[in-house]
C-alpha positions in Angstrom: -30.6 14.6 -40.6 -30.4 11.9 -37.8 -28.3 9.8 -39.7 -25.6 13.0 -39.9 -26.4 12.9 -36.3 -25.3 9.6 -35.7 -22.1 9.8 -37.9 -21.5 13.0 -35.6 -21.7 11.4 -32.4 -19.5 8.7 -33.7 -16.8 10.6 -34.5 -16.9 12.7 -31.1 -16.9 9.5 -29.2 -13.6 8.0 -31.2 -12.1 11.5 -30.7 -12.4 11.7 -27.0 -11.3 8.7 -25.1 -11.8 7.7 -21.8 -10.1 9.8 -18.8 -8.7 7.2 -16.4 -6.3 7.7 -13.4 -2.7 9.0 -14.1 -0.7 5.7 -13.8 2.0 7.5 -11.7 -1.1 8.5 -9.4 -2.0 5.1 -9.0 1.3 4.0 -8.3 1.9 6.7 -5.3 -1.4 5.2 -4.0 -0.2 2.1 -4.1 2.6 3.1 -2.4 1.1 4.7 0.3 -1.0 1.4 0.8 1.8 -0.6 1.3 3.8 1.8 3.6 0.8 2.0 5.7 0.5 -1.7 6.1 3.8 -2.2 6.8 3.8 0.3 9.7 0.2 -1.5 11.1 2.1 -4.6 10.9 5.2 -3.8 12.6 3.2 -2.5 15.6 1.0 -5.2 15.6 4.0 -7.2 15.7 6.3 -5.1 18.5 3.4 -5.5 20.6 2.3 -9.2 20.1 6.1 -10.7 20.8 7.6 -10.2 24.8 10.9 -9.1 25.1 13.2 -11.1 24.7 15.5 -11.6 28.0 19.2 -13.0 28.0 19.7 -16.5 29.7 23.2 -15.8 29.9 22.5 -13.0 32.6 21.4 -15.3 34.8 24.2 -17.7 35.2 27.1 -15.4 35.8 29.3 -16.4 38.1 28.8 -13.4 40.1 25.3 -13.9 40.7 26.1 -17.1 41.7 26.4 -17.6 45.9 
Protein backbone atom coordinates (compact mmCIF):
# COMPACT_ATOMS: atom_id res chain seq x y z
CA UNK A 1 0.00 0.00 0.00
CA UNK A 2 2.68 2.83 0.74
CA UNK A 3 4.64 1.85 -2.10
CA UNK A 4 1.27 2.52 -4.49
CA UNK A 5 1.39 5.65 -2.44
CA UNK A 6 4.54 6.73 -3.38
CA UNK A 7 4.17 5.83 -7.17
CA UNK A 8 0.95 8.05 -6.67
CA UNK A 9 2.43 11.03 -5.41
CA UNK A 10 5.07 10.73 -8.11
CA UNK A 11 3.00 10.87 -10.80
CA UNK A 12 0.82 13.93 -9.33
CA UNK A 13 4.00 15.85 -8.88
CA UNK A 14 5.29 15.22 -12.75
CA UNK A 15 1.70 16.13 -13.77
CA UNK A 16 1.46 19.42 -12.04
CA UNK A 17 4.37 21.68 -12.61
CA UNK A 18 5.28 24.63 -11.03
CA UNK A 19 3.07 27.98 -11.29
CA UNK A 20 5.53 30.76 -11.89
CA UNK A 21 4.76 34.47 -13.04
CA UNK A 22 3.28 35.02 -16.52
CA UNK A 23 6.36 36.19 -18.48
CA UNK A 24 4.38 39.08 -20.06
CA UNK A 25 3.52 40.07 -16.33
CA UNK A 26 6.96 40.24 -15.58
CA UNK A 27 7.90 42.07 -18.42
CA UNK A 28 5.04 45.03 -17.76
CA UNK A 29 6.78 45.06 -14.26
CA UNK A 30 9.84 45.54 -15.57
CA UNK A 31 8.57 48.09 -17.54
CA UNK A 32 7.06 49.99 -15.08
CA UNK A 33 10.44 49.84 -13.08
CA UNK A 34 12.28 51.38 -15.70
CA UNK A 35 9.67 54.15 -16.49
CA UNK A 36 9.64 55.05 -13.00
CA UNK A 37 13.39 55.43 -12.73
CA UNK A 38 13.58 57.33 -15.64
CA UNK A 39 11.10 59.88 -14.39
CA UNK A 40 13.07 60.02 -10.58
CA UNK A 41 16.08 60.59 -12.65
CA UNK A 42 15.01 63.25 -14.87
CA UNK A 43 13.86 65.27 -11.80
CA UNK A 44 16.63 64.60 -9.96
CA UNK A 45 18.48 65.92 -12.80
CA UNK A 46 16.18 69.29 -13.80
CA UNK A 47 16.70 70.17 -10.30
CA UNK A 48 20.48 69.46 -9.74
CA UNK A 49 21.66 71.54 -13.13
CA UNK A 50 21.01 75.77 -12.98
CA UNK A 51 19.69 77.21 -15.91
CA UNK A 52 21.54 77.82 -18.31
CA UNK A 53 21.80 81.66 -19.25
CA UNK A 54 23.02 83.04 -22.74
CA UNK A 55 26.45 85.01 -22.77
CA UNK A 56 25.48 86.40 -25.94
CA UNK A 57 22.64 88.56 -24.17
CA UNK A 58 25.04 90.29 -22.47
CA UNK A 59 27.25 91.79 -25.04
CA UNK A 60 24.71 93.28 -27.39
CA UNK A 61 25.56 96.28 -28.66
CA UNK A 62 22.49 97.91 -27.32
CA UNK A 63 23.22 97.18 -23.88
CA UNK A 64 26.37 98.53 -24.42
CA UNK A 65 26.80 102.60 -23.21
Amino acid sequence: MALRTRQTNREQSEATPERRGHPLLWLLVLVALLVIGWSVYNQIAAHATPAKTSPADSTTPASRP
